[in-house]
Gaussian input, Z-matrix of N, CA and C with variables (Angstrom, degrees):
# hf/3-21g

backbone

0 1
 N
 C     1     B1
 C     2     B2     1     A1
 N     3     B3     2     A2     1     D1
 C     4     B4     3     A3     2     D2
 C     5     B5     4     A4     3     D3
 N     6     B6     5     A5     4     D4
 C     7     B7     6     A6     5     D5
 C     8     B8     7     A7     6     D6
 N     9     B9     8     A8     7     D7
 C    10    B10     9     A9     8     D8
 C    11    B11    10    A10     9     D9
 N    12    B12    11    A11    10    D10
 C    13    B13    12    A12    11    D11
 C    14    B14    13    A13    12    D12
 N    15    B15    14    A14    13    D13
 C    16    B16    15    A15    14    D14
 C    17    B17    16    A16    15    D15
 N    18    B18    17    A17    16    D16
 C    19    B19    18    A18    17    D17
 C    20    B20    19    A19    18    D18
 N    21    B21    20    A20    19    D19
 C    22    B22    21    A21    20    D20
 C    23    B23    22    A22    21    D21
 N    24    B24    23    A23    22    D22
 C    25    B25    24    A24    23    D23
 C    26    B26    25    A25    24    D24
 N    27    B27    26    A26    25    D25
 C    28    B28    27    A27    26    D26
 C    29    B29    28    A28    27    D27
 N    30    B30    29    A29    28    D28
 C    31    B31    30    A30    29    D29
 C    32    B32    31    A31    30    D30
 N    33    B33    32    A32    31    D31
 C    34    B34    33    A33    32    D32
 C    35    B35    34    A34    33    D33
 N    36    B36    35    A35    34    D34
 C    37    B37    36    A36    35    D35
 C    38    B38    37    A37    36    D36
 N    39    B39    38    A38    37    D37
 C    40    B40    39    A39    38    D38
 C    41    B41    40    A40    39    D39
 N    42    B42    41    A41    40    D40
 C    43    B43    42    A42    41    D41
 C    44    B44    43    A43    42    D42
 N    45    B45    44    A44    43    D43
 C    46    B46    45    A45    44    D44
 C    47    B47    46    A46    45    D45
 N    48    B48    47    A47    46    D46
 C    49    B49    48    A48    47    D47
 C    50    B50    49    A49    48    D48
 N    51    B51    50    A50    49    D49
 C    52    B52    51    A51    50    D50
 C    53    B53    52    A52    51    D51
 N    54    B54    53    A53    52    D52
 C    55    B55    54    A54    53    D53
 C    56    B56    55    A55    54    D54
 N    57    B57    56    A56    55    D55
 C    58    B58    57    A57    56    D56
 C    59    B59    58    A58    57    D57
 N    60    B60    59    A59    58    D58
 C    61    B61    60    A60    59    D59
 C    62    B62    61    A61    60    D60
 N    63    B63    62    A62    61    D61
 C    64    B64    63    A63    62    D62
 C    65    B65    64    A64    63    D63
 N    66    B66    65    A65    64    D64
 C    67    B67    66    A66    65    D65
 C    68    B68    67    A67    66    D66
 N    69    B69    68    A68    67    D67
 C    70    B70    69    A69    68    D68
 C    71    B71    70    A70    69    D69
 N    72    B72    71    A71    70    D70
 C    73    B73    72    A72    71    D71
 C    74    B74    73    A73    72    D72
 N    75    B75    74    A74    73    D73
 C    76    B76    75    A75    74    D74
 C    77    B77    76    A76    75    D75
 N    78    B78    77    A77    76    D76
 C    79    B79    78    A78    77    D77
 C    80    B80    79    A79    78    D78
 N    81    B81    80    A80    79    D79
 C    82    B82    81    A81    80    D80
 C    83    B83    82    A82    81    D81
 N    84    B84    83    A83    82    D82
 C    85    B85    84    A84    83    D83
 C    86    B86    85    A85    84    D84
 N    87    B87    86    A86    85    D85
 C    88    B88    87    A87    86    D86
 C    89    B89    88    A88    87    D87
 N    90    B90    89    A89    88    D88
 C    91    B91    90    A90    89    D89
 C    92    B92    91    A91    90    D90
 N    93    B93    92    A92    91    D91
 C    94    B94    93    A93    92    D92
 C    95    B95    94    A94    93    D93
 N    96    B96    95    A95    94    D94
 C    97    B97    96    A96    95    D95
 C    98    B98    97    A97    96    D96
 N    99    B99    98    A98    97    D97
 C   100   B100    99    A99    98    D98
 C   101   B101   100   A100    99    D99
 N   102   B102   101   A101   100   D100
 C   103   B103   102   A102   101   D101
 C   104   B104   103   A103   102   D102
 N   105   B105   104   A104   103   D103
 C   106   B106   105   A105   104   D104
 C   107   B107   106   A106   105   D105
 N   108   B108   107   A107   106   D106
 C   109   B109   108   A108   107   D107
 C   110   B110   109   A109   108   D108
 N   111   B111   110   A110   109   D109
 C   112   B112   111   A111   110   D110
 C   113   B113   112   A112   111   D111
 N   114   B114   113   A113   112   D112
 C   115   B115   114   A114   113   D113
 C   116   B116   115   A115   114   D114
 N   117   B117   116   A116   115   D115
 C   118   B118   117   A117   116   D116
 C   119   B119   118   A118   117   D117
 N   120   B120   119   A119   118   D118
 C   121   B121   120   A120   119   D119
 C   122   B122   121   A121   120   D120
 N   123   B123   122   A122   121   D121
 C   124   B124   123   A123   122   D122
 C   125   B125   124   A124   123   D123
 N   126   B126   125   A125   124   D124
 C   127   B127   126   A126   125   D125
 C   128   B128   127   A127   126   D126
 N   129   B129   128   A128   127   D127
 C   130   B130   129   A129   128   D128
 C   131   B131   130   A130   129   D129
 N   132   B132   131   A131   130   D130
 C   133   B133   132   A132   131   D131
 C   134   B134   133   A133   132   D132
 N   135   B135   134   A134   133   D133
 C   136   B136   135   A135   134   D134
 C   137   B137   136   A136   135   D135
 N   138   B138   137   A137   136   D136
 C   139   B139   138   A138   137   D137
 C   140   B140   139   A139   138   D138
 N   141   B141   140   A140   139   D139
 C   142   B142   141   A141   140   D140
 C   143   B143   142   A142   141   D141
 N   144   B144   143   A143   142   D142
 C   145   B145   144   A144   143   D143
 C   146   B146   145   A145   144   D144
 N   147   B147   146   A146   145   D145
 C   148   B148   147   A147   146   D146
 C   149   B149   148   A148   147   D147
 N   150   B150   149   A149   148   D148
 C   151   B151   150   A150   149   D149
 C   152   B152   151   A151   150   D150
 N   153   B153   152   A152   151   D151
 C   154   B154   153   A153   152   D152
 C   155   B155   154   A154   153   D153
 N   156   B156   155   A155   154   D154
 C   157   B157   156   A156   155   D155
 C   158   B158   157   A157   156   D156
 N   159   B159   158   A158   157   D157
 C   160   B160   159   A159   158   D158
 C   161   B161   160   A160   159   D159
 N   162   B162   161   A161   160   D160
 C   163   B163   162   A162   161   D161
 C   164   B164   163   A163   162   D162
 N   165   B165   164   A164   163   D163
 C   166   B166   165   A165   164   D164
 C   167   B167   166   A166   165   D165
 N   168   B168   167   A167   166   D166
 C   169   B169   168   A168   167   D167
 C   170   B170   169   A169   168   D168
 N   171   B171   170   A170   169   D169
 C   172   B172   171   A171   170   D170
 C   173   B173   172   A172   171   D171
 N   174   B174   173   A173   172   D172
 C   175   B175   174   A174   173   D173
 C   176   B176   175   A175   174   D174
 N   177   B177   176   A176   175   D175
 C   178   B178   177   A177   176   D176
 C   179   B179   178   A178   177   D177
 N   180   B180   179   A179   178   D178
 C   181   B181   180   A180   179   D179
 C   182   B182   181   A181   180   D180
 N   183   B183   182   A182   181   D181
 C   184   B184   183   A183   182   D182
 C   185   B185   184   A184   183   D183
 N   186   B186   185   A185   184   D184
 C   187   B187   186   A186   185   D185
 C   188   B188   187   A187   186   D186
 N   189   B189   188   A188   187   D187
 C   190   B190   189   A189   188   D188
 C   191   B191   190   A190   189   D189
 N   192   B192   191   A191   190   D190
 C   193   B193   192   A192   191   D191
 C   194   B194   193   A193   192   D192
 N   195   B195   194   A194   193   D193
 C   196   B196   195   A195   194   D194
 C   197   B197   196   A196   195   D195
 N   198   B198   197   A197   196   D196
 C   199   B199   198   A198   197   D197
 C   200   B200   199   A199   198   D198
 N   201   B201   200   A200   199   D199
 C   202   B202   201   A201   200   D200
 C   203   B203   202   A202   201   D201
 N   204   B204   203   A203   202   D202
 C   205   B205   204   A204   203   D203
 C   206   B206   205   A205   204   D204
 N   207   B207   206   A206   205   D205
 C   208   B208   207   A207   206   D206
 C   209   B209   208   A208   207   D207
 N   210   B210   209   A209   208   D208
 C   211   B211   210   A210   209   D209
 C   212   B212   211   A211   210   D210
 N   213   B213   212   A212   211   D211
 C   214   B214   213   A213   212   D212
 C   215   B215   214   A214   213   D213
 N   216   B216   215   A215   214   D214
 C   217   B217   216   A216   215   D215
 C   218   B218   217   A217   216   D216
 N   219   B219   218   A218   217   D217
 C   220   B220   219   A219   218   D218
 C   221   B221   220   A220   219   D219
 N   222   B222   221   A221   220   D220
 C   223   B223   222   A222   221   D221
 C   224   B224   223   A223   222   D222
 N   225   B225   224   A224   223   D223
 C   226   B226   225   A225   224   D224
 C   227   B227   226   A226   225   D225
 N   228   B228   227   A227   226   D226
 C   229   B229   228   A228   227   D227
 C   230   B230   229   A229   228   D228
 N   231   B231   230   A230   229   D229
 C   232   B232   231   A231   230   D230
 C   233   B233   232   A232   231   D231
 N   234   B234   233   A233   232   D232
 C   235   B235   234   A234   233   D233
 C   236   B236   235   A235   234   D234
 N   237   B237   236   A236   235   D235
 C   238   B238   237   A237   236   D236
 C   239   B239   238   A238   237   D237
 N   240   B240   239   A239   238   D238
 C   241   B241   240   A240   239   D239
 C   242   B242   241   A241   240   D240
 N   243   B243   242   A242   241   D241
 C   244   B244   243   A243   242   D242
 C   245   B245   244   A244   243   D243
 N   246   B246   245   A245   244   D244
 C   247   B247   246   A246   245   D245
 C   248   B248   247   A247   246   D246
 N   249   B249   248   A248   247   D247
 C   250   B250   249   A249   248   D248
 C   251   B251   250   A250   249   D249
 N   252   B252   251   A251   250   D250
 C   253   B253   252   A252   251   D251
 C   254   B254   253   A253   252   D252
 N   255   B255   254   A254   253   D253
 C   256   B256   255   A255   254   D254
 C   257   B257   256   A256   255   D255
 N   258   B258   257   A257   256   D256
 C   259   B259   258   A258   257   D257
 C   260   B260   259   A259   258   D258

   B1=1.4459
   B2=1.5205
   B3=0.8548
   B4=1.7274
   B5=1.5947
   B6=1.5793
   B7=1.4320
   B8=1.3513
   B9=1.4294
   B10=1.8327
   B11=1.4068
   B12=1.6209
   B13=1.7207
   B14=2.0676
   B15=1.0567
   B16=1.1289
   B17=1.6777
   B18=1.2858
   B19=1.4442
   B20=1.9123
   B21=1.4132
   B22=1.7113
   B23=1.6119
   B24=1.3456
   B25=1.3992
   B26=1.7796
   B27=1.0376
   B28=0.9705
   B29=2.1393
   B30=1.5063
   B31=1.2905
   B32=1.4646
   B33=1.2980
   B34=1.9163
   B35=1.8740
   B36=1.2576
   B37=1.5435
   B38=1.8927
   B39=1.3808
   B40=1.8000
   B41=0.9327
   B42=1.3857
   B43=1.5014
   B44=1.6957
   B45=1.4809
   B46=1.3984
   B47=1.3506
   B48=0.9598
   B49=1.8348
   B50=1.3371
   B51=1.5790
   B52=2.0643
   B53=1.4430
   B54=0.9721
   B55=1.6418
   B56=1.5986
   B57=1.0441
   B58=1.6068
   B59=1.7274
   B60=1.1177
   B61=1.4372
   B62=1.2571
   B63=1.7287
   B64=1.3586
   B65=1.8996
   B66=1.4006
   B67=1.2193
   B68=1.4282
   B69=1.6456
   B70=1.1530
   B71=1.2686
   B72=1.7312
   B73=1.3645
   B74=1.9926
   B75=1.4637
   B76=1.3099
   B77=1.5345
   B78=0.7817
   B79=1.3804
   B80=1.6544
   B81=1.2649
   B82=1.5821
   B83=1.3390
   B84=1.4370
   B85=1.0975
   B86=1.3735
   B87=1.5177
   B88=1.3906
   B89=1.6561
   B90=1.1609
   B91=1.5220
   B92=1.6238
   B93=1.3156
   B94=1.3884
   B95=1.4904
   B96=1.2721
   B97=1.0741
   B98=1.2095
   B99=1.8984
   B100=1.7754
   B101=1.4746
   B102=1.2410
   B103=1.6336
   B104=1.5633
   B105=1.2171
   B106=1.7113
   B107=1.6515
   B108=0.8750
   B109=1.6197
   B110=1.3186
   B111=1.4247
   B112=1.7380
   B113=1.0234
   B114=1.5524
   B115=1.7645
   B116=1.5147
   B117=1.0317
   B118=1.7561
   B119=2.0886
   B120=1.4991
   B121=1.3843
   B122=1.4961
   B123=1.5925
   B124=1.3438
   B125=1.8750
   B126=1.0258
   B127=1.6311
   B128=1.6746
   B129=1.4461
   B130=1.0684
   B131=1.6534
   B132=0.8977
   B133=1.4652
   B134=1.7313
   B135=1.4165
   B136=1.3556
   B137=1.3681
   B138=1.6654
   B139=1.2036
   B140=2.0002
   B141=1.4698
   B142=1.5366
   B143=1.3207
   B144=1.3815
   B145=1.4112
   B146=1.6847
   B147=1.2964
   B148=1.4147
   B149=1.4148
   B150=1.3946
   B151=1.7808
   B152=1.0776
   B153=0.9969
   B154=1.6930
   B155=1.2857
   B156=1.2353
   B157=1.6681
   B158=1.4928
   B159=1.4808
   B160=1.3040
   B161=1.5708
   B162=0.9323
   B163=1.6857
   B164=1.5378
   B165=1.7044
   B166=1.2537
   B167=1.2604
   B168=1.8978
   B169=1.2215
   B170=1.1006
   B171=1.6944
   B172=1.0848
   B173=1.9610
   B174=1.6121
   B175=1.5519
   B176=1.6312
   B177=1.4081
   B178=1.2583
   B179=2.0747
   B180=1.6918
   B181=1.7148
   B182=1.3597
   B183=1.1027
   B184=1.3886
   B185=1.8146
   B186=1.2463
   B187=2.0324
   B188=1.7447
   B189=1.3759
   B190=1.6128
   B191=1.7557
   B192=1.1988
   B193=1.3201
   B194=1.6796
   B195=1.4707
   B196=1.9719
   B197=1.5650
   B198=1.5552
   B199=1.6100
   B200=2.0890
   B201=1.2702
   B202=1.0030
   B203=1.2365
   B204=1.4723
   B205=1.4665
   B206=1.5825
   B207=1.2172
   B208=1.1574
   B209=1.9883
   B210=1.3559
   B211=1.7322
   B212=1.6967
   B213=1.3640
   B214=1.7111
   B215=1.1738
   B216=1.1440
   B217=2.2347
   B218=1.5912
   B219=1.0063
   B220=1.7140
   B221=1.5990
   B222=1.3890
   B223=1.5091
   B224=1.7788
   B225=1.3722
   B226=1.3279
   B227=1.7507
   B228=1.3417
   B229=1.8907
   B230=1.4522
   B231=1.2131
   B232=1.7268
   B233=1.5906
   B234=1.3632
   B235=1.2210
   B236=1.6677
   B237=1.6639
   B238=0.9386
   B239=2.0034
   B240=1.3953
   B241=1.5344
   B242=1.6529
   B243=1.4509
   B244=1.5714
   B245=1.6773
   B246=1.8154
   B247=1.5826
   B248=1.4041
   B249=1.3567
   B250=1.3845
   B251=1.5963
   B252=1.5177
   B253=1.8435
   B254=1.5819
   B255=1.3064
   B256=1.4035
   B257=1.4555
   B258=2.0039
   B259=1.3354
   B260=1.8517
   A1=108.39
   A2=121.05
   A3=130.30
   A4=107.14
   A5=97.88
   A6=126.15
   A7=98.30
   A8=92.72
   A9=117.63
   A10=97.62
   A11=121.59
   A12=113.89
   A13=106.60
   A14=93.67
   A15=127.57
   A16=114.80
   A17=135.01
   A18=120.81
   A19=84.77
   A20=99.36
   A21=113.02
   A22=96.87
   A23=109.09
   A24=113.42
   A25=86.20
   A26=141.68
   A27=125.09
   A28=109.23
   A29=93.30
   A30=109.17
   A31=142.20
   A32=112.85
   A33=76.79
   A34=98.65
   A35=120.59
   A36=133.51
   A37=90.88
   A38=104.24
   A39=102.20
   A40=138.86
   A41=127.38
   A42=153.73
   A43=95.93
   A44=113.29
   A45=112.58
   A46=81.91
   A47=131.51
   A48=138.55
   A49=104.18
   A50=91.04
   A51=92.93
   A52=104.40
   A53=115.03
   A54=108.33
   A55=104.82
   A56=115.27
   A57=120.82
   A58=100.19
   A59=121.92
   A60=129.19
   A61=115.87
   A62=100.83
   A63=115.33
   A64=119.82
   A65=109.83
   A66=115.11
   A67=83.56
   A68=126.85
   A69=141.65
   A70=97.21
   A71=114.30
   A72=131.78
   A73=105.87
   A74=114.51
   A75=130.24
   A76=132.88
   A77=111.83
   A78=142.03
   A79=155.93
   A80=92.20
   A81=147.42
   A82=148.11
   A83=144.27
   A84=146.22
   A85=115.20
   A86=127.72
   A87=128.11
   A88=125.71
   A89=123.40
   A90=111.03
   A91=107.08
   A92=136.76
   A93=153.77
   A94=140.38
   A95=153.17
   A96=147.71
   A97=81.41
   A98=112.22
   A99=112.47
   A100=114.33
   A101=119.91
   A102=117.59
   A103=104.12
   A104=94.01
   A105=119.02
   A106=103.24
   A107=120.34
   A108=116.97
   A109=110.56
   A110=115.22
   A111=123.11
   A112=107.91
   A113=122.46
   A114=109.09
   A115=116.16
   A116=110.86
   A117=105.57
   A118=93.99
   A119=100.46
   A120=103.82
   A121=116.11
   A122=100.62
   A123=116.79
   A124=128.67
   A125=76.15
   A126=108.20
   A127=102.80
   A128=126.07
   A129=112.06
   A130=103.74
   A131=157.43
   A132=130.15
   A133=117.08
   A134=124.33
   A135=130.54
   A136=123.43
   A137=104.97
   A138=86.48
   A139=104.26
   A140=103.42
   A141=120.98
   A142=104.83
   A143=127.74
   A144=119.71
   A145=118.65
   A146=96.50
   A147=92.86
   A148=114.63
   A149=102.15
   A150=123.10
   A151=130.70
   A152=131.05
   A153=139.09
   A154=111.12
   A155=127.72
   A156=108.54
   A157=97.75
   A158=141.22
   A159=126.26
   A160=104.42
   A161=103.56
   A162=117.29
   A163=115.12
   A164=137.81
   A165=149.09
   A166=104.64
   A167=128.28
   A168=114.95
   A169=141.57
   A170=133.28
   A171=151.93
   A172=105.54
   A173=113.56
   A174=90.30
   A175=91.45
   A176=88.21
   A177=106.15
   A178=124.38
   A179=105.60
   A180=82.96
   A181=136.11
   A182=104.84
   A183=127.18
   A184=116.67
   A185=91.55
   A186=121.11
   A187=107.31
   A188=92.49
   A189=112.23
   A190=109.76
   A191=129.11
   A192=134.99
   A193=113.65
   A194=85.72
   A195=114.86
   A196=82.88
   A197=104.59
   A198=94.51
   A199=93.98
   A200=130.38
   A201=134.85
   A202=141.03
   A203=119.57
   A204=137.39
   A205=106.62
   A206=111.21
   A207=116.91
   A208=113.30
   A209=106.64
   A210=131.36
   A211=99.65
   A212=112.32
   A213=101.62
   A214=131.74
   A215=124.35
   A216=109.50
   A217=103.66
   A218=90.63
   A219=88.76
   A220=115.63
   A221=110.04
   A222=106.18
   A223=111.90
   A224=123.09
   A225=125.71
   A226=95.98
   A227=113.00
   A228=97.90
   A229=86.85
   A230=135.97
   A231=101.68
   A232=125.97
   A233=123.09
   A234=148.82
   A235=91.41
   A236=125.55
   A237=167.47
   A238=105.80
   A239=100.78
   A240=97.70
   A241=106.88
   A242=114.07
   A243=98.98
   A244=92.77
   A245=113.66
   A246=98.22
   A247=115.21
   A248=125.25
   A249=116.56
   A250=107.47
   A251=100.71
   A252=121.09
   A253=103.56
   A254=118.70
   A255=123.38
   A256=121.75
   A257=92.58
   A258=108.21
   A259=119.13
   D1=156.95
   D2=-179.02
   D3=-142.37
   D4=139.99
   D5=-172.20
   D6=-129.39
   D7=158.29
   D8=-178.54
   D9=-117.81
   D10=114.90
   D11=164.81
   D12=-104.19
   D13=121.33
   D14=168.01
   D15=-58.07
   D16=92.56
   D17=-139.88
   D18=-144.55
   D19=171.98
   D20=157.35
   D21=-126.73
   D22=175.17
   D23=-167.81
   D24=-103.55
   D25=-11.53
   D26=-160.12
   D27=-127.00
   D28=8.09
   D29=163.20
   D30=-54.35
   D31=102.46
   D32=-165.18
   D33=-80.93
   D34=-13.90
   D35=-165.40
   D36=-67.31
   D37=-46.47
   D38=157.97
   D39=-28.55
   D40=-91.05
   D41=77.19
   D42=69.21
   D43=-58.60
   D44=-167.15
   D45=-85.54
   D46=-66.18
   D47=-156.73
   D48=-26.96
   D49=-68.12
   D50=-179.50
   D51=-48.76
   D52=-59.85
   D53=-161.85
   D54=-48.60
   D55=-48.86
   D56=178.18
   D57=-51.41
   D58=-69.67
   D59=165.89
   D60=-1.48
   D61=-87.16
   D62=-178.05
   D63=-56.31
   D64=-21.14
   D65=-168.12
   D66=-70.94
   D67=-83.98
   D68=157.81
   D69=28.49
   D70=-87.14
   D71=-141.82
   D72=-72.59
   D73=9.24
   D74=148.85
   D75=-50.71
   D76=-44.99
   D77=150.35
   D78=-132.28
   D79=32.99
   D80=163.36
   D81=-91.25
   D82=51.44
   D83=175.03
   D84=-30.64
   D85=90.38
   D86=-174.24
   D87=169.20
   D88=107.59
   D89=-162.70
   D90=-91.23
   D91=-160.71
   D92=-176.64
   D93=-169.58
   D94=133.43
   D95=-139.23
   D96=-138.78
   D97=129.35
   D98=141.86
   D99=-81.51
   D100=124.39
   D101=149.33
   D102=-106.32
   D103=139.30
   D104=173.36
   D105=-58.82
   D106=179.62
   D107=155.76
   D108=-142.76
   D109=6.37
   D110=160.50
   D111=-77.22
   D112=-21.72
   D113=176.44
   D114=-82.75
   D115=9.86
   D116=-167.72
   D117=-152.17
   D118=121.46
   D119=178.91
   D120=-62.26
   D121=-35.28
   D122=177.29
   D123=-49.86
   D124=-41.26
   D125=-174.96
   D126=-87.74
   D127=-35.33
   D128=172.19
   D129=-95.49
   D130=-85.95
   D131=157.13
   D132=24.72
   D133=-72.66
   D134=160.59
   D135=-27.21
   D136=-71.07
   D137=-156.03
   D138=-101.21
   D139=-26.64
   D140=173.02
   D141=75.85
   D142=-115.30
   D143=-178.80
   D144=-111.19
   D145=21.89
   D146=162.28
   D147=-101.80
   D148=86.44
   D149=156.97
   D150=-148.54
   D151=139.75
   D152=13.32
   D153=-25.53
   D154=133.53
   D155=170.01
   D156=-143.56
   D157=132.93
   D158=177.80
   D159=-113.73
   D160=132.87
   D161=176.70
   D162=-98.00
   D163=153.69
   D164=142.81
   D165=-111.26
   D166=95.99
   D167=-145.13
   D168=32.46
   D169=-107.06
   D170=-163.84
   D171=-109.46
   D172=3.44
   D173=168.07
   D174=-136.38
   D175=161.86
   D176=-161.44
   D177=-92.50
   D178=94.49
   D179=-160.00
   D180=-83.03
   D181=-9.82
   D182=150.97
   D183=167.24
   D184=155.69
   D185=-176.21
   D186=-107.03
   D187=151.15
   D188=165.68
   D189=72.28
   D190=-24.21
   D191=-179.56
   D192=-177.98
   D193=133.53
   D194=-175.16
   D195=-45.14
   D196=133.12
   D197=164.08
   D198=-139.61
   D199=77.29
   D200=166.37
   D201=-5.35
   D202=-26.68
   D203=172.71
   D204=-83.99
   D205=-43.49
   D206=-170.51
   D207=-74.83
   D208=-33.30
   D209=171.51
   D210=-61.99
   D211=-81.37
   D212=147.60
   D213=-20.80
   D214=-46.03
   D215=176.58
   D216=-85.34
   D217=-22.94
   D218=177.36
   D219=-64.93
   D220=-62.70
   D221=177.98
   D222=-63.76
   D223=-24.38
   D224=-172.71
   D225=-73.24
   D226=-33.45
   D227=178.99
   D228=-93.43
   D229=-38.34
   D230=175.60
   D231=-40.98
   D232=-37.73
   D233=-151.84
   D234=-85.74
   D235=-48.61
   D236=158.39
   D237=-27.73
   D238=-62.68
   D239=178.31
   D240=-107.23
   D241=14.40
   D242=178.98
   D243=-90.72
   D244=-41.17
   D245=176.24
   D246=-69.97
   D247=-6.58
   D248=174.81
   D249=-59.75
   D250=-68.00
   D251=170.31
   D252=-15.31
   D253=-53.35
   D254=-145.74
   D255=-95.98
   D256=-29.55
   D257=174.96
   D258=-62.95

């Protein structure tokens, strides 16, 4: 599954996220992309100061702190609509 984190470069609330992320992705099937949101007005406009922000596309699984249960339901309904897709 793949996620979008929503980050500043100068975050340390960021900063922790990835690290949580990558720890995560130890026993985790699932990769992630930082985009800044200082590089894009659009994107900072959007989301403003809610970041950390982790995305599954278009919904949002949680901001401001790694919360593990919630990273878990996410990939379990990813897992969830890829056998739907297939069935």
């Amino acid at each position: 599954m793949h996620f979008t984190l929503y980050s500043r470069s100068y975050c340390h609330l960021c900063h922790d996220m990835i690290a949580a992320l990558e720890s995560a992705r130890a026993t985790r099937d699932f990769r992630f992309d930082v985009v800044d949101v200082e590089d894009s007005p659009d994107l900072e406009a959007r989301f403003g100061v809610k970041v950390p922000l982790l995305m599954a596309g278009e919904h949002e699984v949680f901001h401001y702190h790694y919360q593990e249960a919630l990273l878990d339901a996410a990939l379990q309904q990813g897992s969830q609509d890829r056998a739907a897709r297939t069935a």
